[in-house]
Backbone as a ProteinNet text record, in pm:
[ID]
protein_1_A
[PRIMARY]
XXXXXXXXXXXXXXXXXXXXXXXXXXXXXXXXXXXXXXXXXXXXXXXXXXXXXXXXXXXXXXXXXXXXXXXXXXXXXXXXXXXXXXXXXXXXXXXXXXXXXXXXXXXXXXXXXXXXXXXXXXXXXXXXXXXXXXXXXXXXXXXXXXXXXXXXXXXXXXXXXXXXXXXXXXXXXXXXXXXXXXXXXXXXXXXXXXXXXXXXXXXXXXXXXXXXXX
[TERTIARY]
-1121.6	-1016.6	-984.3	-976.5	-977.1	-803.8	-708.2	-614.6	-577.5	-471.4	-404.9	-270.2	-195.4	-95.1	-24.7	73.7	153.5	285.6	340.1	489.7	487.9	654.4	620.4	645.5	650.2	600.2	775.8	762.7	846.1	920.5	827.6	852.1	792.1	720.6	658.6	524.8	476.6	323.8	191.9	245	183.8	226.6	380.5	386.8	364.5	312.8	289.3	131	35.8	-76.2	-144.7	-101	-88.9	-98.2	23.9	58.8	-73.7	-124	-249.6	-357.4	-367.5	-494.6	-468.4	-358.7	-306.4	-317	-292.5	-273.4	-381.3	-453.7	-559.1	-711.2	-689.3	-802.1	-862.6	-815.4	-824.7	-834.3	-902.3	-903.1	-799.7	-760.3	-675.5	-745.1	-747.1	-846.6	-713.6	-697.7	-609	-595.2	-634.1	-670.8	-609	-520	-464.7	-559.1	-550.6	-593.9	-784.7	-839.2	-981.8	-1014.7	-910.1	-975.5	-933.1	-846.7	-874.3	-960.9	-997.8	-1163.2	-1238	-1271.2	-1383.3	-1391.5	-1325.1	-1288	-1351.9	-1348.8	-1367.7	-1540.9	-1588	-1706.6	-1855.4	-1933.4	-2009.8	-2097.9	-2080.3	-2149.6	-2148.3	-2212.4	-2206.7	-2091.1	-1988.6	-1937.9	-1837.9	-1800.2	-1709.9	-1686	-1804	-1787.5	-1764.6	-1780.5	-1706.6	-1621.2	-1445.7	-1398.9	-1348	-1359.1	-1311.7	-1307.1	-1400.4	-1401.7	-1272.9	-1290.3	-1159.6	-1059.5	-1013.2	-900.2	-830.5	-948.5	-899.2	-856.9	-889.9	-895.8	-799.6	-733	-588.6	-625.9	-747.6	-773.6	-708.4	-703.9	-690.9	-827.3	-863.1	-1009.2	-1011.9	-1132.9	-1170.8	-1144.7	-1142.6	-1126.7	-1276.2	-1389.2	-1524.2	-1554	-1464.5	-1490.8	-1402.3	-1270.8	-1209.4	-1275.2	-1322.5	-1423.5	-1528.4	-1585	-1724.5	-1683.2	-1571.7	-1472.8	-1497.2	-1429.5	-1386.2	-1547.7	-1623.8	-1763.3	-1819.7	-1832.1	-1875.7	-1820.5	-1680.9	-1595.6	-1659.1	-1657.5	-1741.6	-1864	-1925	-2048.3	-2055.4	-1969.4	-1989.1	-1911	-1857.8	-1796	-1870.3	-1803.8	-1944	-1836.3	-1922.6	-1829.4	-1744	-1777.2	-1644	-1517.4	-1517	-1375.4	-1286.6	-1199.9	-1058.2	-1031.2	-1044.2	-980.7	-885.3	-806.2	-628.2	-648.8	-652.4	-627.2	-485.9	-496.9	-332.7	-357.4	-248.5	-273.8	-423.9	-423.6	-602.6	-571.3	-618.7	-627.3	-452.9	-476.7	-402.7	-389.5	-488.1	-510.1	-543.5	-571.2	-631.7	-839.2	-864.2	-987.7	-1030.9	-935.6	-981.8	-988.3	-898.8	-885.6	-1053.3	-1079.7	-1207.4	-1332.3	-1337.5	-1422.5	-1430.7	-1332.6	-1253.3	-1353.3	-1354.9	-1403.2	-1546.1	-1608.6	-1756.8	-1795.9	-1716.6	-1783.3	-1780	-1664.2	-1624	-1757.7	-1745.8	-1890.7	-2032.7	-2091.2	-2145.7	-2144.3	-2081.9	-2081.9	-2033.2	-2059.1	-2075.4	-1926.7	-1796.9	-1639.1	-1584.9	-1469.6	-1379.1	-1237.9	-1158.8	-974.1	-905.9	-884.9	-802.2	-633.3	-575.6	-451.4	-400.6	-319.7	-232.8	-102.9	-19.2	64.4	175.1	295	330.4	480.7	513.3	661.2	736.2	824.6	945.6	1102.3	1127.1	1226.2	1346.4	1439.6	1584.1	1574.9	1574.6	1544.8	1659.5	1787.4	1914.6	1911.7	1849.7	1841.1	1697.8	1641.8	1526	1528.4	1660	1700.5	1747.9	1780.8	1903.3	1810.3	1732.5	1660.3	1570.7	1521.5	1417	1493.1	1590.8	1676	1748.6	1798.9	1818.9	1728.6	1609.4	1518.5	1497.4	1489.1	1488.6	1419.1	1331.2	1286.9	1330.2	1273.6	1277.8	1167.4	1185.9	1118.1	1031.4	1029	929.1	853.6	941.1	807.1	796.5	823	865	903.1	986	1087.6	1174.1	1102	1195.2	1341.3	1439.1	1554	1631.8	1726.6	1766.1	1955.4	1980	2174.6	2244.4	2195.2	2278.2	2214.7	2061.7	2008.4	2032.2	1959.9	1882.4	1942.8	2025.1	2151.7	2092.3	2049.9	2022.5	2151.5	2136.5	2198.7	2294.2	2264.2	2366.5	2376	2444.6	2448.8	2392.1	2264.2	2182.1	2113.9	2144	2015.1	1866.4	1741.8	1644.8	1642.4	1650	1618.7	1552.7	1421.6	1230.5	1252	1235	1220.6	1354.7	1405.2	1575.1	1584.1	1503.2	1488.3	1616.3	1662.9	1800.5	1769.5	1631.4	1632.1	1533.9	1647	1517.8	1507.3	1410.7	1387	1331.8	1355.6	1370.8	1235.1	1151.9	1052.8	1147.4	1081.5	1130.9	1140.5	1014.1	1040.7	1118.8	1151.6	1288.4	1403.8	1389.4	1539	1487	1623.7	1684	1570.8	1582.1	1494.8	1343.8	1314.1	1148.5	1098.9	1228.7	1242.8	1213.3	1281.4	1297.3	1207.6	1144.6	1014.2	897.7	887.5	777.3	766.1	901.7	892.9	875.1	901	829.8	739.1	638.3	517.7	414.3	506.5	485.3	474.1	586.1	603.4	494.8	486.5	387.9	250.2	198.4	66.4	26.8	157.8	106.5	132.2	231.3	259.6	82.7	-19.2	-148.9	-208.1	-207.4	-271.8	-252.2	-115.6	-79.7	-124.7	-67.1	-136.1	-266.2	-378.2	-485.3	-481.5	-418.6	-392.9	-336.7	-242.7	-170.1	-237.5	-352.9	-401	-482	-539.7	-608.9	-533	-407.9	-332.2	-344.8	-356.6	-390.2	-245.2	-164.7	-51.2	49.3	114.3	217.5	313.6	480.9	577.1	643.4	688.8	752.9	920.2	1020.1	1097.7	1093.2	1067.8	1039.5	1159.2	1224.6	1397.6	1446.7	1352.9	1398.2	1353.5	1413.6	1377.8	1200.7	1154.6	1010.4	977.4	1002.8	967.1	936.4	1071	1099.7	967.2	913.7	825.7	679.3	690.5	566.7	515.6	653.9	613.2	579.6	690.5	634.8	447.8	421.6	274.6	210.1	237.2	120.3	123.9	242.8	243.1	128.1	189.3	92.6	-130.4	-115.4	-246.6	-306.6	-237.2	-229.8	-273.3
754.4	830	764.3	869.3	825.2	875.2	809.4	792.9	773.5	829.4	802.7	789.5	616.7	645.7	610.4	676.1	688.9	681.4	683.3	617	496.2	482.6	419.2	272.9	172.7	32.8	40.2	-76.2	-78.3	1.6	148.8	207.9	166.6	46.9	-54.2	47.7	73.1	78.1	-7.3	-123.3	-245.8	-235	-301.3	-277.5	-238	-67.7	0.8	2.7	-25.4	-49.4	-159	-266.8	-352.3	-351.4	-277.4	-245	-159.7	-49.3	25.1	-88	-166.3	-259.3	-340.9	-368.6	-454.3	-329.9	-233.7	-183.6	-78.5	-39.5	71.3	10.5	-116.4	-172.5	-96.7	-50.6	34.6	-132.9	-61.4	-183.8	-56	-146.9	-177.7	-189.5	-71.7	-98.5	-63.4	-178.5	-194.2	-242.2	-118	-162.6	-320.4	-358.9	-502.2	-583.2	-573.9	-690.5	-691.9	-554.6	-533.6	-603.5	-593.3	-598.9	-777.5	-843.3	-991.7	-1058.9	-964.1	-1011.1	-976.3	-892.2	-860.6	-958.3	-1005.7	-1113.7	-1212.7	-1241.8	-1434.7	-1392.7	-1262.3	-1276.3	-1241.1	-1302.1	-1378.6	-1246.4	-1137.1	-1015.6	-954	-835.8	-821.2	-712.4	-630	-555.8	-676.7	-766.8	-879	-934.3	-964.9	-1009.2	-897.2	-767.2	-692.5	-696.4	-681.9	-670.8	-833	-941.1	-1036.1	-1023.2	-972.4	-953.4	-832.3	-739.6	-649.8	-637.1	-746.4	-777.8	-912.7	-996.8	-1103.5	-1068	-944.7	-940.6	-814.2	-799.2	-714.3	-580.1	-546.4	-399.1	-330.4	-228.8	-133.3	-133.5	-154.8	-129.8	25.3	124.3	209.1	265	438.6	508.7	482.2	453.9	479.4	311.3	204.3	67.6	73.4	118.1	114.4	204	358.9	399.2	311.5	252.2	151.8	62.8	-16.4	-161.9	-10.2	62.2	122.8	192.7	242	276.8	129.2	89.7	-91.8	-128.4	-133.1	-191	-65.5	45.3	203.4	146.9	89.2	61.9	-53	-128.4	-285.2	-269.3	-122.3	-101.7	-27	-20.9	56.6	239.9	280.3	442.6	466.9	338.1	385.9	327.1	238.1	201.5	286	260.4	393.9	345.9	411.3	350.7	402.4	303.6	294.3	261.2	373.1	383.4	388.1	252.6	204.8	166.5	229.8	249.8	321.3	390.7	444.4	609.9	668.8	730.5	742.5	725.4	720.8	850.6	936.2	1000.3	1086.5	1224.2	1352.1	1339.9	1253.4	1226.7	1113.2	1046.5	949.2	1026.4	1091.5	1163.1	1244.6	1286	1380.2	1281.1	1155.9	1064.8	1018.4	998.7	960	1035.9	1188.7	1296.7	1278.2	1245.9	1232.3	1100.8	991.9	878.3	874.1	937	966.4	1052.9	1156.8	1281.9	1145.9	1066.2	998.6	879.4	896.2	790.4	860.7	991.6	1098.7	1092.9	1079.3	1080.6	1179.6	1186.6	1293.4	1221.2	1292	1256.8	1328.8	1269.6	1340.2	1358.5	1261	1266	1191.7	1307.3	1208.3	1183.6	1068.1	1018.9	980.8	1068.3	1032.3	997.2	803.9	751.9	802.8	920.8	977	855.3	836.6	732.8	812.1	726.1	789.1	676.2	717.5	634.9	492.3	555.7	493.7	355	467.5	366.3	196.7	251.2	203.5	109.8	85.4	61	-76.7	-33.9	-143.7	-208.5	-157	-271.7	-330	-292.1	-414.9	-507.4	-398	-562	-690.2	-610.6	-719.5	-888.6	-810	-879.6	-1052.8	-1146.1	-1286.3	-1379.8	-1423.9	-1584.2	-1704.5	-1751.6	-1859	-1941	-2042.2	-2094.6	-2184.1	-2249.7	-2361	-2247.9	-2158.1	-2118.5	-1955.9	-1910.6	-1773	-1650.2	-1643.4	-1653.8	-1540	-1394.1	-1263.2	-1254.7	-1222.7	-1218.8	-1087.6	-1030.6	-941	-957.6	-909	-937.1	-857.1	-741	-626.5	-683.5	-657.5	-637	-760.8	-869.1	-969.3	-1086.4	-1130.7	-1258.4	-1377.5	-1496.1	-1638.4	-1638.9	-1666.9	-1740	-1803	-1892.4	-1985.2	-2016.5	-1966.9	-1922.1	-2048.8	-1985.8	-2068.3	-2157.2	-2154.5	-2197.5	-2112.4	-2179.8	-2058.1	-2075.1	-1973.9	-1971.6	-2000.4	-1995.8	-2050	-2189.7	-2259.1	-2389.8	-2479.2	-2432.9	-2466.8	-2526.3	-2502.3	-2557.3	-2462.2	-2500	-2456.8	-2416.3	-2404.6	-2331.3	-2157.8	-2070.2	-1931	-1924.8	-1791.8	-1722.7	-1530.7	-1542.7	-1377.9	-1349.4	-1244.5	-1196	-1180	-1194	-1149.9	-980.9	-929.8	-777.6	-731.6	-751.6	-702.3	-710.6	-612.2	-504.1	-410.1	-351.5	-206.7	-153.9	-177.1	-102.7	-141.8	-219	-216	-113.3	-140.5	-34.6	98.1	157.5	287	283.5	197.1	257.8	284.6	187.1	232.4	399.9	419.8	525.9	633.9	672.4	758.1	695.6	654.3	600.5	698.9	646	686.6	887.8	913	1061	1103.7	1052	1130.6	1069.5	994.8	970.7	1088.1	1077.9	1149.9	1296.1	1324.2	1500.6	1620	1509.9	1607.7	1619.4	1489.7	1431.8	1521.9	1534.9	1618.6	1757.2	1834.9	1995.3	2036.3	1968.2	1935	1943.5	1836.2	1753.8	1842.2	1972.9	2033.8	2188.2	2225.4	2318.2	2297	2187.7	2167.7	2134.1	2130.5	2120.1	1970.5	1863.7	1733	1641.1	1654.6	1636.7	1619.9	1506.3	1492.4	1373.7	1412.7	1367.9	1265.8	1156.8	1089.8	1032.5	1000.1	956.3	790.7	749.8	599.3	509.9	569.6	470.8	435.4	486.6	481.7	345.8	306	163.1	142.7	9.7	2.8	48	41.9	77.7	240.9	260.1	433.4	508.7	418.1	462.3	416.5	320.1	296.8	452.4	456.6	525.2	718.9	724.1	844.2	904.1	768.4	726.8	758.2	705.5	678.4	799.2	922.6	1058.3	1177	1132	1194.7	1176.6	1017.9	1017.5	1044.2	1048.4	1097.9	1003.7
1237.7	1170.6	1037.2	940.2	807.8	750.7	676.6	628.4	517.7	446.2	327.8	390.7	323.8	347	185.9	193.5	-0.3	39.4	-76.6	-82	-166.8	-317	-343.3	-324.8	-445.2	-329.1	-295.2	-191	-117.5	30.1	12.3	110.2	243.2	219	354.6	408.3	319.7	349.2	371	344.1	374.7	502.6	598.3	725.1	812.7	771.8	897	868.6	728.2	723.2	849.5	849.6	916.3	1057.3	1101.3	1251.5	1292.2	1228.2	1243.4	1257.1	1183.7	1182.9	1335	1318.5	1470.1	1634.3	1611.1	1696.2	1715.2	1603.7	1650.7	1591.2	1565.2	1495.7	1374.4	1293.8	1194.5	1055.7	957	811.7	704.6	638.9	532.4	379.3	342.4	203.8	120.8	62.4	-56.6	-180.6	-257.5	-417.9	-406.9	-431.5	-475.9	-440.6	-302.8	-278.7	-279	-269	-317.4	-416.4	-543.8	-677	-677.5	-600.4	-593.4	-536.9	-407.5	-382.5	-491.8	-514.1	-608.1	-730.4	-782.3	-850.8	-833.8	-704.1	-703	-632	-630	-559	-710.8	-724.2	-785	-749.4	-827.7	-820.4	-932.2	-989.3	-1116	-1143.2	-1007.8	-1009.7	-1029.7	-953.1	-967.1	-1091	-1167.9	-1323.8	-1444.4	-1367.6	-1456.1	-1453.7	-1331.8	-1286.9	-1409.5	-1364.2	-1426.9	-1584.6	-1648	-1795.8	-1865.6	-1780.1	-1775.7	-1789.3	-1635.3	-1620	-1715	-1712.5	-1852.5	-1975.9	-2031.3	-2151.9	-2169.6	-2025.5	-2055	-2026	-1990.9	-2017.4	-1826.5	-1835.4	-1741.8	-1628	-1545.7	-1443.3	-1412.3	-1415	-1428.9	-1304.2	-1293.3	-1149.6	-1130.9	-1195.3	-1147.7	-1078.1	-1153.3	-1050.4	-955.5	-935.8	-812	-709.8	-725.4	-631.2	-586.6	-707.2	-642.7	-558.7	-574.3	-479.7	-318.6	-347.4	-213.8	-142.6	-213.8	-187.5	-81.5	-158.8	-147.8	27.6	21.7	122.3	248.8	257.6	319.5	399.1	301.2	346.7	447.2	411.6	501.1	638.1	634.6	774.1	862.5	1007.9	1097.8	1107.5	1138	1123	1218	1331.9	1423.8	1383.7	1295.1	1214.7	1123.3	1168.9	1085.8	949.1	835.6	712.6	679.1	606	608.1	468	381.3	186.3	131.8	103.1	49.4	-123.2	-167.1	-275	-351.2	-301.8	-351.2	-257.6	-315.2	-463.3	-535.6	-661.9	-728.1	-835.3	-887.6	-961.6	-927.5	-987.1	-926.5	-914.4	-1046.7	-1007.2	-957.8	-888	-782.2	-675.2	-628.9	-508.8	-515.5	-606.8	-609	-546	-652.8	-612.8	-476.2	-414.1	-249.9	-192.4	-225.3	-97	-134.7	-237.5	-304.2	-180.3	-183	-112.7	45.5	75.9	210.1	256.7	157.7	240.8	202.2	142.3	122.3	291.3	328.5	437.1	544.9	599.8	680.4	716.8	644.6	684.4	659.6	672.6	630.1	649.5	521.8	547.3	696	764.1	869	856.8	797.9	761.6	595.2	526.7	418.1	449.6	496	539.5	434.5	385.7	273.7	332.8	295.9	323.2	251.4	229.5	197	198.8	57.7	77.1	-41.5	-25.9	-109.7	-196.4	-332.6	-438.8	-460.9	-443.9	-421.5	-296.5	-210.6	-125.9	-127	-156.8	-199.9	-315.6	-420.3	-503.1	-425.8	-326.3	-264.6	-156	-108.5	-26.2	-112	-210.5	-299.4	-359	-445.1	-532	-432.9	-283.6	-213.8	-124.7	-168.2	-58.3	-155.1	-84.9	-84.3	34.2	-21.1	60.8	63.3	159.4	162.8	76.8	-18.2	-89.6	-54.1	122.7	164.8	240.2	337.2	417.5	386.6	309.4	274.3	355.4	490.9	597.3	460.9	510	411.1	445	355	420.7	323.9	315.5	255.4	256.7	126.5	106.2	162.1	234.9	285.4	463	486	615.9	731.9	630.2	732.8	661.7	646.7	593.3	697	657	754.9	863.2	993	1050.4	999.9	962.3	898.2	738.6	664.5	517.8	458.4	352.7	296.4	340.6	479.4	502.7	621.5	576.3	655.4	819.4	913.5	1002.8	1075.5	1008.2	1054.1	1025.3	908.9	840.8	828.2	807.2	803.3	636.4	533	424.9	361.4	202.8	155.3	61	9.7	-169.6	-97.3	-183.3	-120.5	-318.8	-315.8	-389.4	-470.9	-506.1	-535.9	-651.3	-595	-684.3	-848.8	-943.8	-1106	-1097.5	-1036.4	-1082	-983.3	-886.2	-770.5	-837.6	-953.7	-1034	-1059	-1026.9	-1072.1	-1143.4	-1279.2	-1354.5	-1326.2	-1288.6	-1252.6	-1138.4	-1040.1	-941.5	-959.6	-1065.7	-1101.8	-1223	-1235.4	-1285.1	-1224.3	-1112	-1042.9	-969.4	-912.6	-828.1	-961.6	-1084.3	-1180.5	-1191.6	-1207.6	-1223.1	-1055.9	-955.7	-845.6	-831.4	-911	-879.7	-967.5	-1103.4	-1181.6	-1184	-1112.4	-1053.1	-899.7	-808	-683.9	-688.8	-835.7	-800	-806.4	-892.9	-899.4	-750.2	-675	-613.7	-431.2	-454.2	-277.8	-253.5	-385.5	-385	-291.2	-364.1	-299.4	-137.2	-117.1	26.5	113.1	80.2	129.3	173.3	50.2	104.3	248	227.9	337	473.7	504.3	615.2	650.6	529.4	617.7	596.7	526.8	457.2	552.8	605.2	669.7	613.3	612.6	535.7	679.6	618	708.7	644.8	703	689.6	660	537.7	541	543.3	521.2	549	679.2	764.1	898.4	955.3	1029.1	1112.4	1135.2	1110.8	1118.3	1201	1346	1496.9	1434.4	1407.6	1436.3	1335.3	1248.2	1169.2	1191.9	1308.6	1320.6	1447	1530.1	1599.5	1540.1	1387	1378.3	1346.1	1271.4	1228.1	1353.9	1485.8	1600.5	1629	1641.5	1678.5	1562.4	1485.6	1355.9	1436.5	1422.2	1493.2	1627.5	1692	1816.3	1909.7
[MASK]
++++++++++++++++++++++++++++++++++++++++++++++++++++++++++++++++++++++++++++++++++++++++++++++++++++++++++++++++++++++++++++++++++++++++++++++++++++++++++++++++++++++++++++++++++++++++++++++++++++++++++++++++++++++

């Protein structure tokens, strides 16, 4: 079983990516972290990839298809792929169905985390670590035990990502709307398109995910 799950960051698509890999043995193909492998691997798609990215430029929809082509191949067909962050564009999505029919697949579901921007506002800018063992914690949710200090490690300095504000926030999710508004149409004629409530408790969302797959 093949997957898209969307939503933007923060709507914990990494989390429930994860829980799928943990729980249905499914892989996790995720631009990010693809294009940091691809990086450190001593290939000629890799040393493009490094020349690119060094020199500030943007990486192509035709090398992120190849990273995801690439990753296709080294799997066996009874493995589920879980496309996080990917496709991004209307002609990535095209390329997607080019490589998928290329490796005898098909999309069975697009899984899109539905979040309240407001709200979403307030769980990123809140979120904080711990600085020895990085032990997540949040100013509204998940407050230490015992103030300032960590729960796991018991160490006393946390720290906060730089781009976890407001306005980085609310830039991504436009970034988010006007990358995915080409991208669902598509997705929708074909009946594969299912909306989830992403604000809802992880459980409650892992479990709407497992219903979706059946």
């Amino acid at each position: 079983m093949d997957i898209i799950l969307l939503g933007p960051p923060g709507a914990g698509k990494g989390t429930q990516a994860q829980r799928l890999v943990e729980h249905h043995g499914m892989m996790q193909l995720s631009t990010g972290d693809m294009l940091r492998e691809t990086r450190k691997a001593d290939t000629e798609l890799g040393r493009k990839v490094v020349d690119i990215m060094d020199s500030g430029g943007l990486v192509s929809d035709d090398i992120v298809s190849a990273m995801i082509d690439a990753k296709l191949e080294d799997m066996g067909p009874e493995v589920g792929a879980i496309f996080d962050g990917y496709p991004r564009t209307a002609a990535q999505a095209e390329q997607l169905d080019e490589i998928l029919a290329k490796h005898g697949r098909s999309l069975d579901h697009v899984i899109e985390l539905e979040v309240d921007e407001d709200a979403l506002v307030e769980r990123i800018t809140g979120r904080f670590n711990c600085a020895n063992c990085g032990a997540g914690y949040h100013d509204t949710f998940k407050q230490p035990k015992v103030e300032g200090v960590c729960d796991e490690c018991g160490a006393t300095e946390f720290k906060r990502r730089p781009d976890d504000n407001e306005e980085t926030v609310r830039h991504r999710m436009s970034v988010y709307r006007n990358e995915t508004a080409p991208i669902l149409p598509g997705y929708e004629k074909r009946g594969i398109v299912k909306r989830i409530d992403g604000m809802g408790a992880i459980d409650e969302v892992t479990h709407a995910i497992d219903s979706i797959l059946g």
